[in-house]
C-alpha positions as CSV (number, residue, x, y, z in Angstrom):
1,X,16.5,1.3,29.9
2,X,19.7,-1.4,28.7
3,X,19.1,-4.5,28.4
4,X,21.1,-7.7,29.1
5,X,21.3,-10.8,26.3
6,X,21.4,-14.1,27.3
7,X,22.2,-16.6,24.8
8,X,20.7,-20.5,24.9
9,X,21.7,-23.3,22.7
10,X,18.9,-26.5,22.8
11,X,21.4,-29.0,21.4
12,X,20.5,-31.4,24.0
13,X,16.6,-31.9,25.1
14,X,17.2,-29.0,27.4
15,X,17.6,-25.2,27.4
16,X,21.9,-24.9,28.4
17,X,22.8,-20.8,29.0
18,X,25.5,-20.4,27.3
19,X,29.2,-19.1,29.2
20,X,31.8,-16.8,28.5
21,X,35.1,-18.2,28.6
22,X,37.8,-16.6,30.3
23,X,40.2,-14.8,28.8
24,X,44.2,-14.6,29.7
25,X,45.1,-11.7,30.8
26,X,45.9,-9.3,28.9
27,X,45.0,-10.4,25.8
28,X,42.2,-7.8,25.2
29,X,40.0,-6.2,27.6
30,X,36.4,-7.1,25.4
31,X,35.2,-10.5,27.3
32,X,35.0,-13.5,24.5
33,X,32.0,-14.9,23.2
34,X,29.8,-16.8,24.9
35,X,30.2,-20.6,24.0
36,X,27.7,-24.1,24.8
37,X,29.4,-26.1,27.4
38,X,27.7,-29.4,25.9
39,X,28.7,-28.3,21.8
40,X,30.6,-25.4,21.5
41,X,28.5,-23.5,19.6
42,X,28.5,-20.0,19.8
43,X,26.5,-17.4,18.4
44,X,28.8,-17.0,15.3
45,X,29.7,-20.6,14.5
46,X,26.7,-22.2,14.7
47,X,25.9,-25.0,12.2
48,X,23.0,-26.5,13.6
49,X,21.2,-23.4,14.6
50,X,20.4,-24.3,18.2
51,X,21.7,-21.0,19.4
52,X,19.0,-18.6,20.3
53,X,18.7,-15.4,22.7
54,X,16.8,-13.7,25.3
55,X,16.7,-10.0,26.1
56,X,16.2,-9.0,29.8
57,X,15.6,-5.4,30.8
58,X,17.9,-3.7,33.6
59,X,15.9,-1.3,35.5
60,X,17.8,1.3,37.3
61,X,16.9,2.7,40.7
């Protein structure tokens, strides 16, 4: 079974899902890391620790 992880950031008084941000083409072929449209955190650089994740479970068929 994989699992999918969604990342959340609660810098606001609601839950935001974070986004990936597109990358240019061709500059590598890994997507980025997701970011908080509101504060910019992301997993990484977070300084006020508001970013927090969720795994999901993919079933196959």
């Amino acid at each position: 079974m994989d699992v999918y992880r969604r990342w959340f950031c609660t810098c606001s008084s609601t839950r935001v899902e974070l986004a990936y941000e597109a990358i240019a083409e061709g500059e590598t072929d890994e997507p980025g890391e997701p970011t908080c449209p509101r504060c910019g955190a992301t997993p990484s650089s977070d300084p006020r620790r508001t970013v927090s994740y969720e795994d999901v479970p993919l079933f196959k068929d």
